[in-house]
C-alpha positions as CSV (number, residue, x, y, z in Angstrom):
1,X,95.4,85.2,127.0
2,X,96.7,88.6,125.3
3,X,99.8,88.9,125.5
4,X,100.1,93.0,125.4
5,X,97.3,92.8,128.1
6,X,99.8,91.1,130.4
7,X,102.6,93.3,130.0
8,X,100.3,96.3,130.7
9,X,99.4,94.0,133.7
10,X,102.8,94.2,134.7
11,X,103.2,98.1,134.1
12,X,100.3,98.6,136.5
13,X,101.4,96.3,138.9
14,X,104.9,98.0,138.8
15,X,103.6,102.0,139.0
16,X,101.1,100.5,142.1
17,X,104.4,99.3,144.0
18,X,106.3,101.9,142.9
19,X,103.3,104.2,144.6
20,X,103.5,102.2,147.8
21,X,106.8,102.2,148.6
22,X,107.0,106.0,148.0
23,X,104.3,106.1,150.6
24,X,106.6,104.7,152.8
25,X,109.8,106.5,152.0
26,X,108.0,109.3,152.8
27,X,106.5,108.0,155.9
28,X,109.9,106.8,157.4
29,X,111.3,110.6,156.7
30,X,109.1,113.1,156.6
31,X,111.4,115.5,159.3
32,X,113.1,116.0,155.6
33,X,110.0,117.9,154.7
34,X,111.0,118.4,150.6
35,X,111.4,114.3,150.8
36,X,108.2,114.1,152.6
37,X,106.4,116.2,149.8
38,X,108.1,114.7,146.8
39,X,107.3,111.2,147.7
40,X,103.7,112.3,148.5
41,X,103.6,113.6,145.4
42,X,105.6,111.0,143.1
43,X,102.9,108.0,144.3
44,X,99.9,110.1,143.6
45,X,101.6,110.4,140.5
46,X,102.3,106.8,140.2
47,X,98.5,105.8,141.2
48,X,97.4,108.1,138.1
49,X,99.6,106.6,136.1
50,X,97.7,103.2,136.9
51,X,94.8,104.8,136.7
52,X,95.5,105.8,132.7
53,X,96.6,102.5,132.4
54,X,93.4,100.8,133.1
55,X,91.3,101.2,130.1
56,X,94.1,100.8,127.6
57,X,94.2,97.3,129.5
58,X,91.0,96.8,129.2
59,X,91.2,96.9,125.2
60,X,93.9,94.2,125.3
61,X,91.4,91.9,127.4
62,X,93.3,92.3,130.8
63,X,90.7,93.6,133.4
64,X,92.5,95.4,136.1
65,X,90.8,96.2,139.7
66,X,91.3,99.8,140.9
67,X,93.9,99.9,143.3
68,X,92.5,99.9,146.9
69,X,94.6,102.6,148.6
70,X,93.5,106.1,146.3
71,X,94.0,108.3,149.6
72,X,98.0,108.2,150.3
73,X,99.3,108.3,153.0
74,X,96.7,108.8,155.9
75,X,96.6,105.7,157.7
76,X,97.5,104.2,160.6
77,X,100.9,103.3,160.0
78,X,101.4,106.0,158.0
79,X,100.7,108.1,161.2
80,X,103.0,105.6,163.1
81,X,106.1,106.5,160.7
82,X,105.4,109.9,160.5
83,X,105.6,110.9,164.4
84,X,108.5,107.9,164.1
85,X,110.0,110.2,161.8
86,X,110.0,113.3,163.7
87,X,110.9,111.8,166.8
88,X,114.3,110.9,165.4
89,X,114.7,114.0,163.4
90,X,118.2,114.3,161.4
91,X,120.1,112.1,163.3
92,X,123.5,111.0,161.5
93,X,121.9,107.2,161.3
94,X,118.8,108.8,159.4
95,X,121.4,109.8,156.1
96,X,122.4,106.5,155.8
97,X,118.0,105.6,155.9
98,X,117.3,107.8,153.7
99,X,120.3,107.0,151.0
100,X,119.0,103.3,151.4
101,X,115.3,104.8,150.8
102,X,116.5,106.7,147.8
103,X,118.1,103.5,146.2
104,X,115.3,101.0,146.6
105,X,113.4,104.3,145.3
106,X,115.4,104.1,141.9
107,X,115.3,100.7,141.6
108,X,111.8,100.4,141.4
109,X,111.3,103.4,139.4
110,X,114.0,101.8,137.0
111,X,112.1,99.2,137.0
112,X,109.0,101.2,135.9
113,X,110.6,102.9,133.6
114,X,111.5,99.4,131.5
115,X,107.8,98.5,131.7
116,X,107.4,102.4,129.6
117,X,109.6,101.3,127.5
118,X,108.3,98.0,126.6
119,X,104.4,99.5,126.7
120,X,106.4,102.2,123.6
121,X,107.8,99.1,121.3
122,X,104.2,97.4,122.0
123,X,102.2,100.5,121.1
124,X,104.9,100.9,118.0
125,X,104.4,97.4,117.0
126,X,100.5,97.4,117.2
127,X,100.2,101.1,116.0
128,X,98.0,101.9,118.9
129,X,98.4,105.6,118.8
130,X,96.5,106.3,121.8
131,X,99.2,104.0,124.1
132,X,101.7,105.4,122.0
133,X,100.4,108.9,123.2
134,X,99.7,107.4,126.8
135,X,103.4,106.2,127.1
136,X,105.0,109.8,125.9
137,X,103.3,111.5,128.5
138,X,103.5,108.9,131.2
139,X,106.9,107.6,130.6
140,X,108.3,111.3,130.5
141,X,107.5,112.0,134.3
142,X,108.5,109.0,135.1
143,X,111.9,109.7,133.9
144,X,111.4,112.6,135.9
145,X,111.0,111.3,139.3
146,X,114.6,109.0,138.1
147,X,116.0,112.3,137.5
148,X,115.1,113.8,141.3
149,X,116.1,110.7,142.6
150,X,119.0,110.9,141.2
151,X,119.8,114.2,142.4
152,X,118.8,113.4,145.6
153,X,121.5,110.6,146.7
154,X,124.1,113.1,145.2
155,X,123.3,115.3,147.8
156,X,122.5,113.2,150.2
157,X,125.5,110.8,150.1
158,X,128.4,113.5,151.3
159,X,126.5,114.5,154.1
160,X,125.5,110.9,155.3
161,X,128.8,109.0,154.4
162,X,131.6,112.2,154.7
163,X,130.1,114.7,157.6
164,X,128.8,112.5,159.6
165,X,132.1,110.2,159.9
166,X,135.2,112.4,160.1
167,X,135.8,112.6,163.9
């Protein structure tokens, strides 16, 4: 068993959930359209990222299966949230939804973001130029998608914790 193989393992698995769960961020609050967008965005991102990471696996004897959801965002549930969504539009409740959304959101992309890093010392260590090369590019939007998050809950958190409770 490779050990590099498995730690790319891990990456995949980690930019895969990360891509899921912005699925449903955006899902649960697409009446914020630029959320909507972002998120819809960010885990196509995040399913190319897995995508790249595949053959580079591969070299390291760790097969991994394409992920089975390419299209994001266009089913059932997805439909379900969305309507869900509008239905409730900006009510006061939904600040404090989407401030949860945006933290489970940086946590996981964190979380992807360690994996980068780890992929960069095993590229380094091995003096695989072309992961080296992969984790630059990759790792950089990742950081990225930290950085809007980031921005996000700082403007987000006045409006959801101040506004909405000074009576």
């Amino acid at each position: 068993m490779n050990k590099i193989g498995l730690a790319l393992r891990e990456l995949y698995r980690a930019e895969e959930e990360l891509a899921d769960e912005y699925v449903k961020v955006g899902e649960r609050l697409a009446a914020e359209h630029d959320i909507w967008y972002e998120c819809k965005r960010f885990a196509e991102e995040c399913h190319l990222h897995a995508d790249a990471i595949r053959p580079v696996a591969a070299r390291y004897e760790e097969q991994l299966a394409p992920a089975d959801d390419s299209e994001v965002g266009e089913t059932t549930t997805a439909a379900l949230r969305h309507k869900l969504s509008e239905l409730l539009g900006r009510r006061p409740e939904s600040g404090l939804l989407l401030l949860r959304s945006l933290r489970q959101l940086y946590l996981q992309a964190q979380e992807v973001s360690f994996h980068w890093l780890i992929a960069g010392q095993l590229a380094q260590a091995t003096r695989d130029q072309e992961l080296l090369t992969l984790v630059d590019e990759l790792h950089r939007e990742t950081l990225t998608q930290i950085k809007w998050l980031k921005t996000q809950a700082k403007v987000a958190s006045p409006q959801a914790l101040v506004v909405g409770s000074r009576s």
